[in-house]
N, C-alpha and C positions, 0 to 999 in steps of 0.2 A: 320756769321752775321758781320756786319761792325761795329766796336765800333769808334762811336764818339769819340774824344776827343781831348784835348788840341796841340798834336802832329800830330794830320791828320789836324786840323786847319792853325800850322804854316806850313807845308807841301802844302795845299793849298795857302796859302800868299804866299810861295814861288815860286811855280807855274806860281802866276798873276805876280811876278816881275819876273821871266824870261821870260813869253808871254809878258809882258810892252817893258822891252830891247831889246828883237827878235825885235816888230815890229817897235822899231826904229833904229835897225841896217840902215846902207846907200846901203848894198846888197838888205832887202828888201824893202825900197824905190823905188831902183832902179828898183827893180823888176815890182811892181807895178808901177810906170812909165811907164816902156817898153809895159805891159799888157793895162793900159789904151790907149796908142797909138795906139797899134793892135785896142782894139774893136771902136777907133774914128774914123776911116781911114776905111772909107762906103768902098771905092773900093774894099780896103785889105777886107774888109768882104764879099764885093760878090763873091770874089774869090776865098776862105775859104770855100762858100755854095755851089759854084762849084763842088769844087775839093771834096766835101762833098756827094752831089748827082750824082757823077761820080762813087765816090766809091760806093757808096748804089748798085747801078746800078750793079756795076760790082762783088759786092758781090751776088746779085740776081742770078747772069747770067752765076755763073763763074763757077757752076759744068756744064755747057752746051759748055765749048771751046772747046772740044773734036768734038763737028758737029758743031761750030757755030764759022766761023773766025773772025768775027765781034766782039765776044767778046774779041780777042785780040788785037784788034785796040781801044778800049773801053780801055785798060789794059794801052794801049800806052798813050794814052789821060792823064788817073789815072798821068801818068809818069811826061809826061808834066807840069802839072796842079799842081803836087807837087812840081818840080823843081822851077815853077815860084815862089809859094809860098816862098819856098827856097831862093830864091834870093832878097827878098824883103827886106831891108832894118830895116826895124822892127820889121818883124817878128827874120830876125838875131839878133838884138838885145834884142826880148823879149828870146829866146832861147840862147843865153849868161848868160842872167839874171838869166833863169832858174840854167843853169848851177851852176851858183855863190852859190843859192840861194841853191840848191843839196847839193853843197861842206859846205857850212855854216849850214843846216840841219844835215849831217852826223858827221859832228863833236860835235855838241851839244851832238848829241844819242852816239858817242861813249865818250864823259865825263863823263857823264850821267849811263852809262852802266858800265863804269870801277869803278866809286863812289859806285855801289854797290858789284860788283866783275869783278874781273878782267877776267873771265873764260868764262863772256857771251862776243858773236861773235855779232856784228853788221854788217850786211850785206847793205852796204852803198846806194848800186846801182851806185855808180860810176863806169868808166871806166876801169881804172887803180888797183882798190883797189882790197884788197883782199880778195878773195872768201873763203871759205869752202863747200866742198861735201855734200849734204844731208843726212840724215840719215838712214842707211841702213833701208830697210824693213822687217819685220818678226819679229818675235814673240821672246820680249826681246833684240830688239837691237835699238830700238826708243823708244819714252816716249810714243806714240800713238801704243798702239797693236793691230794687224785686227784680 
């Protein structure tokens, strides 16, 4: 059971002043900047719903490429349709954002993680960073026993 108290209070205050400061960092401004751009820009969005019901389609279709060449022309299209996407200007720049926005997350959770002990592994999802192997399987070598 959860005990109230004076210390899960300031715990909580503390909390609202780090989500206050996060969401006036200038990454995620930035971020959200980049985000509104994408969803104002009609074009950029039909093109998004394209490449959207392109893929629908080709997830439908696509244990069937084996008898059906058509669904790898459909595949190629998916290719296109992302590349364009890719190239658009705002969307690069919302996916920069993201980026930034990634690097700035990972590092909060590894402060965060090390303020309590230094032994938990943050698994960042960045590119570069570094990983750890999951934990073996079987009975007595994971905290989770099958």
């Amino acid at each position: 059971m959860l005990k109230i108290d004076d210390q899960l209070l300031a715990i909580d205050d503390a909390l609202d002043d780090v989500i206050s400061a996060f969401l006036e960092l200038e990454t995620v401004k930035t971020y959200k900047a980049a985000a509104k751009a994408v969803s104002a820009d009609e074009d950029l969005q039909k093109e998004i719903k394209i490449f959207q019901q392109l893929k629908e389609d080709y997830d439908r279709q696509q244990s069937f490429s084996k008898y059906r060449p058509e669904v790898g022309q459909l595949r190629k299209g998916i290719l296109r349709q992302k590349r364009q996407l890719d190239l658009n200007e705002k969307m690069i720049a919302m996916r920069r954002a993201e980026v930034d926005l990634q690097a700035v997350l990972a590092e909060m959770s590894q402060k965060i993680a090390a303020a309590i002990s230094p032994d938990i592994f943050v698994d960042t999802g960045l590119p570069l960073a570094p990983r750890k192997p999951p934990h073996e399987m079987g009975r007595g070598k994971n905290i989770k026993e099958g």
